[in-house]
C-alpha positions as CSV (number, residue, x, y, z in Angstrom):
1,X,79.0,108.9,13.6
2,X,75.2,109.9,12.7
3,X,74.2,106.5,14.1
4,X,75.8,106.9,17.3
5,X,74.2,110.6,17.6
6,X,71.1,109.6,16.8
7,X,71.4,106.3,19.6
8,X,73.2,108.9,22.7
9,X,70.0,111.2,21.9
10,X,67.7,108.7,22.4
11,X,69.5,107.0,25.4
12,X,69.3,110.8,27.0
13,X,65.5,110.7,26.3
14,X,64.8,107.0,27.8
15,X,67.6,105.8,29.8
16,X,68.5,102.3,31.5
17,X,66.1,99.7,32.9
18,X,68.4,99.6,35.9
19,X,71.6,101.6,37.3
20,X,74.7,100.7,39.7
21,X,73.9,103.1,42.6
22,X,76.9,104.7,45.1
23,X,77.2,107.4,47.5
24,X,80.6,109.9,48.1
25,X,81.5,112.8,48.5
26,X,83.7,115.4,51.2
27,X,83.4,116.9,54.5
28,X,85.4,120.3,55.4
29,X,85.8,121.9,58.6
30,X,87.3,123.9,60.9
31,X,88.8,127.4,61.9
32,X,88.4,130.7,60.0
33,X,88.8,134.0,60.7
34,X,87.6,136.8,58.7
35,X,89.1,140.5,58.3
36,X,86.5,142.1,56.1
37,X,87.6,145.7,55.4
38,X,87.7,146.7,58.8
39,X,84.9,144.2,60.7
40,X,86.5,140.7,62.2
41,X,85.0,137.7,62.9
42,X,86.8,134.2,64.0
43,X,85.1,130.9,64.9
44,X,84.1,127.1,63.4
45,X,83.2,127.3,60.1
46,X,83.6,124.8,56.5
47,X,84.6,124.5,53.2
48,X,88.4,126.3,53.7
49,X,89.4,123.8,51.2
50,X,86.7,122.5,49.5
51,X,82.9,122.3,49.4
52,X,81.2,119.8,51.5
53,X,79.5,117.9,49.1
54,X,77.4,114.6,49.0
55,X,77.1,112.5,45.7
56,X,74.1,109.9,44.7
57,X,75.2,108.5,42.0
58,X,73.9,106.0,39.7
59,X,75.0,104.4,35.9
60,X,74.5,101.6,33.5
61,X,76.5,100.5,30.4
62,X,74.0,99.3,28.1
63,X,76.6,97.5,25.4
64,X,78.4,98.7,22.7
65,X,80.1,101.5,23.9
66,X,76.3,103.0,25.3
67,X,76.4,104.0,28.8
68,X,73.7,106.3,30.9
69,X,74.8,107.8,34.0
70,X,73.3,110.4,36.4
71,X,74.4,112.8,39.4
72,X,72.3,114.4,42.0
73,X,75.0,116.4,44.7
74,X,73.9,118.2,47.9
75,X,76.5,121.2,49.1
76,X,75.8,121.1,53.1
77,X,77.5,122.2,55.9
78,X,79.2,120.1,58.1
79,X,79.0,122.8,61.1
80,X,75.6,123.8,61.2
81,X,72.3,122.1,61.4
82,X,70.1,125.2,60.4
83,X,72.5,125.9,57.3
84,X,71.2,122.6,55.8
85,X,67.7,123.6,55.5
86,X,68.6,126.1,52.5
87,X,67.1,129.0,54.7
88,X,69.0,132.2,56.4
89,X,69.1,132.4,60.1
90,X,66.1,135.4,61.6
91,X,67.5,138.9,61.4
92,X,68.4,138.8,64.9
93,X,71.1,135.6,64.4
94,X,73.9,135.8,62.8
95,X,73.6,134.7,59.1
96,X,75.0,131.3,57.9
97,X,74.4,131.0,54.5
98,X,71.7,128.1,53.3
99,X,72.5,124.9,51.5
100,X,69.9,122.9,50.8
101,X,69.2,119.6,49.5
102,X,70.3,118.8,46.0
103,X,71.6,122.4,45.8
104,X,75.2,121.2,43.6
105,X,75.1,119.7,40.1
106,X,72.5,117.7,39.1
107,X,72.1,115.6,35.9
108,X,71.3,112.8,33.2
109,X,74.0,112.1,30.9
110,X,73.9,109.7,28.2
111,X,77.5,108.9,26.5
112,X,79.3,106.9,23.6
113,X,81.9,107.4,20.9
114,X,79.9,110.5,19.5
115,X,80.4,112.2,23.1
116,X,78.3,113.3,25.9
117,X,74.8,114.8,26.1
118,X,73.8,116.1,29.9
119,X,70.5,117.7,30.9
120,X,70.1,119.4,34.5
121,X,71.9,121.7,36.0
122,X,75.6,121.6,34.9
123,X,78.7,123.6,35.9
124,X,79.2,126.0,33.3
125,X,82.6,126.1,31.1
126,X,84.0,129.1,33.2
127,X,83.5,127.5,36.6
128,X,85.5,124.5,35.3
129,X,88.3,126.6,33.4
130,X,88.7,128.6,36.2
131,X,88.7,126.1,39.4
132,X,90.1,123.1,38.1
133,X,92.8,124.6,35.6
134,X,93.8,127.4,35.9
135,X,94.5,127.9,39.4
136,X,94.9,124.8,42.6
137,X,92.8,126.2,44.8
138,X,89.5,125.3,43.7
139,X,86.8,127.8,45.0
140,X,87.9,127.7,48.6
141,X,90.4,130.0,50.6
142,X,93.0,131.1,48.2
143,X,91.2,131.3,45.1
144,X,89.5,134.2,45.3
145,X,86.3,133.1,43.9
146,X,83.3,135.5,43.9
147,X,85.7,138.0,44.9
148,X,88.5,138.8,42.3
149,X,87.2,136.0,39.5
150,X,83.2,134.4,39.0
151,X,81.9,131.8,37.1
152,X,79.3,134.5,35.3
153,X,79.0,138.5,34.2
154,X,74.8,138.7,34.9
155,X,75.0,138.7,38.4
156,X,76.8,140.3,40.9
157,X,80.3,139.4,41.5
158,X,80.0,137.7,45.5
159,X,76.4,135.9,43.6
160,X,78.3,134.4,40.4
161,X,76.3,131.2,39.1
162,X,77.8,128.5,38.9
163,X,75.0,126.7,36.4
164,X,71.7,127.6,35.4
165,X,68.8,125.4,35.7
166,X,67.1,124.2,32.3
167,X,70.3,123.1,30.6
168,X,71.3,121.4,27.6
169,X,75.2,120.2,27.5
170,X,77.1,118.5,24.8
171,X,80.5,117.3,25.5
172,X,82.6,116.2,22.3
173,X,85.1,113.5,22.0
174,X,88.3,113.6,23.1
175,X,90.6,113.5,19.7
176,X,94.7,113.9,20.3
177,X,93.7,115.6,23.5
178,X,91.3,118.3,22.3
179,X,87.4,118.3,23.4
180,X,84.8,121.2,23.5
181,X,81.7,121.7,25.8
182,X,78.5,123.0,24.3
183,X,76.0,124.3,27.1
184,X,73.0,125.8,26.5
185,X,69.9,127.1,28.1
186,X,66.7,128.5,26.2
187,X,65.6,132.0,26.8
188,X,62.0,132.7,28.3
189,X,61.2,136.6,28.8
190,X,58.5,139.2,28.4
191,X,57.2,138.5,31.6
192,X,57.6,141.7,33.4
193,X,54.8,141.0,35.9
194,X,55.8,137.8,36.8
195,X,58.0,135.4,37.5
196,X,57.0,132.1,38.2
197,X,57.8,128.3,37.4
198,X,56.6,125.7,35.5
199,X,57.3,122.2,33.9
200,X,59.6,123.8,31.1
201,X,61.0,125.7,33.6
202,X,60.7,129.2,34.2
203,X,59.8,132.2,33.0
204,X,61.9,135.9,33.1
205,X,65.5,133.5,32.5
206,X,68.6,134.6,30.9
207,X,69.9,132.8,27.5
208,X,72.9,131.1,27.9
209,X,75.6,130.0,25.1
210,X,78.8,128.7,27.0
211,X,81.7,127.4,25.3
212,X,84.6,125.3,26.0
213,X,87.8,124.4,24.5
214,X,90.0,122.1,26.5
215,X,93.5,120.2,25.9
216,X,94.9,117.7,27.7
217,X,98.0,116.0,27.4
218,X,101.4,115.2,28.9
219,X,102.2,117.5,31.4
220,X,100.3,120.0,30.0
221,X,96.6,120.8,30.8
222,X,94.4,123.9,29.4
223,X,91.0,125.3,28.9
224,X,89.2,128.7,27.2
225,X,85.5,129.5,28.2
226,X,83.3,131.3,26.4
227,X,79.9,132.3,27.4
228,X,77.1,134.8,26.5
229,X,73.9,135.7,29.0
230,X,71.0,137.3,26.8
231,X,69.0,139.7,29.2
232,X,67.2,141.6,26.5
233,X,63.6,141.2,27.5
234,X,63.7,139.5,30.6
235,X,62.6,141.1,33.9
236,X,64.8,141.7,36.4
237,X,64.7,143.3,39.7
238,X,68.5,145.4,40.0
239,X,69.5,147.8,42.6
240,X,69.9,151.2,40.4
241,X,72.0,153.0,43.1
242,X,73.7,152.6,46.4
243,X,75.1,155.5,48.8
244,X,78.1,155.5,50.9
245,X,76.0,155.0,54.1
246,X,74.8,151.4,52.2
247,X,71.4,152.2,51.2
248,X,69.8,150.3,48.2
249,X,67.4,151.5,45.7
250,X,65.7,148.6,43.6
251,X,64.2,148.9,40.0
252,X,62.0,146.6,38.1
253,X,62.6,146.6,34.5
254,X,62.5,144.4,31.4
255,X,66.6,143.5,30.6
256,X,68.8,145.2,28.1
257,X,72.1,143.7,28.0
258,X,74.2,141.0,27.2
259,X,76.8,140.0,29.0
260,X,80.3,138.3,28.5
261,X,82.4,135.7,30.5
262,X,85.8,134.9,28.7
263,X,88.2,132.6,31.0
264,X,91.4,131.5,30.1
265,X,93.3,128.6,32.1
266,X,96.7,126.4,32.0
267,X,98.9,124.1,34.3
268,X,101.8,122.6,33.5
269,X,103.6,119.6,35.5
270,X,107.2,119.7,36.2
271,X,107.7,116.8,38.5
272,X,106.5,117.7,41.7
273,X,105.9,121.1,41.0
274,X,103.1,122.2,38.9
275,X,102.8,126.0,37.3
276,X,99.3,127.8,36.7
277,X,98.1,130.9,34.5
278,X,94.5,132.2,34.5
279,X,92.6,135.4,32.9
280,X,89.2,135.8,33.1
281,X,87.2,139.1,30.7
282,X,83.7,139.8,32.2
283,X,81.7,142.6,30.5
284,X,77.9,143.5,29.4
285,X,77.0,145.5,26.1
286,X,76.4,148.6,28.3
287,X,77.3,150.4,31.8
288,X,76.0,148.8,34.9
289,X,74.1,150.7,37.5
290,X,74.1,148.1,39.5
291,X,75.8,148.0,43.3
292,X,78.3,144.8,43.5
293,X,77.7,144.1,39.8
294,X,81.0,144.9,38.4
295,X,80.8,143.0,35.1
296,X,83.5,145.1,33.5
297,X,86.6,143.5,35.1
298,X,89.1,141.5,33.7
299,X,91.9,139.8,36.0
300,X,95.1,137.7,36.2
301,X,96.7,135.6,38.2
302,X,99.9,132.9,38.7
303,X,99.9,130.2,40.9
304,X,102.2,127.2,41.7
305,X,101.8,124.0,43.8
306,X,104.7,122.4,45.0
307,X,104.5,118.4,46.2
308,X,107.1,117.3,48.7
309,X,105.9,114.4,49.7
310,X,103.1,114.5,52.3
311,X,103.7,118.1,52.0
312,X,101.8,120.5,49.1
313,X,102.3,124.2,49.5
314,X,100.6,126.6,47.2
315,X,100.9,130.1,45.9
316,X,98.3,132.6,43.8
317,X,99.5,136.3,43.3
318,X,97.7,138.6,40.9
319,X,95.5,141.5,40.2
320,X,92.2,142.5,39.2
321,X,90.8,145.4,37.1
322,X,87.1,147.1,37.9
323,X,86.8,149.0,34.7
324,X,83.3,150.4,35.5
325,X,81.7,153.8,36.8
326,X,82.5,153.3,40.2
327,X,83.8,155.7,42.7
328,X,86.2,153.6,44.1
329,X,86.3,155.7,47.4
330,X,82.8,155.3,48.4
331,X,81.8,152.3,46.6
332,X,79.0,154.4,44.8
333,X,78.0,154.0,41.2
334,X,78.0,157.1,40.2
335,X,77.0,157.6,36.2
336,X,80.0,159.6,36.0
337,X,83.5,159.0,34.3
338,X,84.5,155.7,34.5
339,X,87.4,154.7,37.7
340,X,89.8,152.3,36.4
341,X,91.5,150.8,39.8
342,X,93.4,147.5,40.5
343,X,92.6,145.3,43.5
344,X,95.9,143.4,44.2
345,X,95.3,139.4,45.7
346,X,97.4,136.9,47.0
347,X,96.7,133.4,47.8
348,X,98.4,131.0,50.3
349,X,97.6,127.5,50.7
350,X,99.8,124.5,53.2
351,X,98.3,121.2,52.5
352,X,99.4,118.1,54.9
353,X,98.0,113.9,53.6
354,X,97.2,112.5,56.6
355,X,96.0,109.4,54.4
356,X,95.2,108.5,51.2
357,X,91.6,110.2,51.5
358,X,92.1,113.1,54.6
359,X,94.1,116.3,54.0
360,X,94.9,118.9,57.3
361,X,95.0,122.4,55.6
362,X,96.2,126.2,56.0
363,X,95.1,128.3,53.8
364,X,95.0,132.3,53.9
365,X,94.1,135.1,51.3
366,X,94.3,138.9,51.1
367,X,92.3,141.3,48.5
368,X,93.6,144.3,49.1
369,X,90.2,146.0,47.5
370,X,91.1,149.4,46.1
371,X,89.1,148.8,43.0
372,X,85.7,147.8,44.6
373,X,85.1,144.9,43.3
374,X,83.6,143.6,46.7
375,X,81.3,145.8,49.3
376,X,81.7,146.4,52.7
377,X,79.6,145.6,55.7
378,X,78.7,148.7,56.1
379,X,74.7,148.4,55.2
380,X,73.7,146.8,58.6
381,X,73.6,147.5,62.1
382,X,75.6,144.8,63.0
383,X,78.6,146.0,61.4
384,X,81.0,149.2,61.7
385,X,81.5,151.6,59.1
386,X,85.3,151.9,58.0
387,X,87.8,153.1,55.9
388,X,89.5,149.9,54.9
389,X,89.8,148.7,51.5
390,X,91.5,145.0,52.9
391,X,89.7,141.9,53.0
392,X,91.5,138.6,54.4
393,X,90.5,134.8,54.8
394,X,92.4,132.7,57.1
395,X,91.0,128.8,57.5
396,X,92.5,126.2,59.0
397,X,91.2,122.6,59.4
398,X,90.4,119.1,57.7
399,X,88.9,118.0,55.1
400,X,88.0,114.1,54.0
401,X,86.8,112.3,51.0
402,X,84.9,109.3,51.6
């Protein structure tokens, strides 16, 4: 075993002379409409189901079990051109959100008997617990991701990471099912007048331990999470306070907290129906004052997928707690006694194989948002201030693997 450590560290540090090169990945498209609390929107849109994603991949098997491999994955959007240059629209467009090139995971990995080591920027432990186990809607329509669960505590919760630059991931083994994930990324702070880049990476960054425990086997499939972001020391810029009318006031200061992700996940296949449980903990070592950042929540959901032949339709019902000093009313952080409130979801998902690699989908959702846990477009002209506390997601369209 030492002599297969020591030979998948120094494949991660050299590599292959040469690598077996492919390109996949998905497009998703189509119709969504958007009720949020109060302000509605409908047209073409992507990703209902899935992110649009392109893969460049290459790998090598160098003998005796020794094999490098490596990932570089663009999110883009499949609707509009301007989306794709990672930039937001001018103030007087509407906003599509910017994707980027090589904006998804990107890695080297080196593997053999002794596991997995991967440098880049990996999907952290919580991301995978959450969208690929414990519930079947992935991060799309349904799921509720960035909205009632997130794949981190440190930022807010509709800004969750999914991975962190710098990182440093061993994966174990698989032994009678059982493997753990090891991901790590090394702390830089004391930089409170600056925050700038450079070959190590970058200055003013969180510390990250993320754990994972997963099991695998039969019909039954589960995962536990557990990561820690160290912000003691690190600047950060944080909005301190926001009023009902949706002004923001900013604040530059070195970090104090820790925060805390804990997800739990499970599925379990009964024939063509499979079953799902998820819980997910977030929480810092203090009391946020910041607007959107509720990183005291913890929520549950159950889910099913049922398979009739071309035919999947899915389910997601659940809850989820805001436990900070929010004034649920007014979404305004008040410093005052803490508001414990419940925002109820639900998740509906119809799935249709068209072929072996093309899907038609309908999926909806509904966050009926009496805890907070999301804003309203209420800050900006464009929008109208209401009363509601209901957001809803309906998307309908296709999505293809290639």
């Amino acid at each position: 075993m030492k002599k297969s450590l020591v030979a998948l560290a120094a494949m991660a540090v050299v590599g292959g002379a040469s690598a077996q090169f492919s390109i996949d990945g998905l497009v998703d498209a189509g119709v969504q409409g958007i009720n949020w609390k109060g302000n509605s929107i409908t047209g073409v849109y992507n990703n209902g189901m899935a992110t649009s994603v392109l893969n460049f991949r290459g790998k090598e098997n160098l003998g005796g079990g020794n094999q490098v491999e490596f990932r570089m994955a663009t999110d883009w959007n499949p609707v509009s051109n301007y989306a794709n240059t990672g930039k937001a629209q001018a103030a007087a467009v509407s906003y599509v959100p910017g994707n980027g090139w090589l904006t998804d995971e990107v890695w080297v990995a080196a593997r053999n008997d002794a596991g997995e080591i991967k440098f880049g920027a990996v999907n952290n432990n919580n991301l995978v617990t959450y969208s690929a186990i414990g519930q079947p809607f992935g991060t799309a329509v349904g799921s509720f991701y960035r909205a009632g669960f997130a794949s981190d505590a440190a930022q807010a919760m509709n800004a969750a990471l999914p991975r962190f630059d710098n990182s440093l991931q061993y994966t174990s083994p698989t032994v009678s099912g059982f493997k753990a994930a090891v991901l790590v990324v090394k702390k830089v702070g004391n930089a409170a007048t600056g925050n700038f880049t450079h070959n190590p990476g970058q200055y003013d960054r969180n510390g990250i331990t993320d754990v994972g425990l997963y099991y695998n086997n039969g019909p039954l499939n589960a995962g536990y999470a557990s990561m820690k972001e160290d912000n003691i020391g690190v600047a950060t810029t944080t909005v301190t306070a926001i009023s009902q009318a949706g002004a923001l006031t900013y604040a530059n200061t070195d970090g104090t907290l820790t925060f805390r992700t804990n997800t739990l996940g499970a599925n379990y296949a009964l024939g063509d129906l499979t079953l799902y449980v998820l819980n997910q903990r977030r929480s810092n070592s203090g009391v946020t004052t910041s607007a959107g950042n509720v990183a005291n929540t913890s929520a549950t959901t159950i889910s099913a997928k049922y398979q009739m032949g071309a035919n999947a339709f899915l389910i997601q019902t659940g809850s989820v707690t805001n436990k900070n000093e929010l004034n649920a009313a007014t979404v305004q952080y008040t410093g005052g006694p803490a508001v414990t409130a419940k925002s109820a979801m639900l998740g509906l998902g119809y799935q249709y194989d068209l072929s072996k690699t093309t899907k038609a989908y309908l999926h909806y959702e509904k966050l009926d948002d009496t805890a907070g846990i999301i804003p309203a477009y209420s800050a900006t002209t464009q929008f109208a201030t209401t009363s509601s506390a209901t957001r809803t997601r309906t998307a309908a369209g296709i999505k293809m693997n290639f």
